[in-house]
C-alpha positions, 0 to 999 in steps of 0.5 A: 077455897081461894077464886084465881084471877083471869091472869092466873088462869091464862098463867097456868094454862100457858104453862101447862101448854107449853108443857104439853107441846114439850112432851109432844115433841118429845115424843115425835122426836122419839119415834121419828128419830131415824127419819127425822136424822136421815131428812137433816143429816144427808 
């Protein structure tokens, strides 16, 4: 079992947090679409 260093760790989590807030927004994009076009596009 290899031990990951503290970079490795903050690495991986950052990757994985970018990831999660790219899904989030996604998401938000997806069901505040109408919304979201009206607010920009008036």
């Amino acid at each position: 079992m290899m031990l990951a260093t503290g970079a490795d760790a903050r690495q991986h989590a950052c990757f994985f947090v970018i990831k999660v807030m790219a899904l989030f927004g996604l998401i938000m994009l997806c069901i505040s679409s109408t919304p979201l076009l009206r607010a920009h596009f008036n």
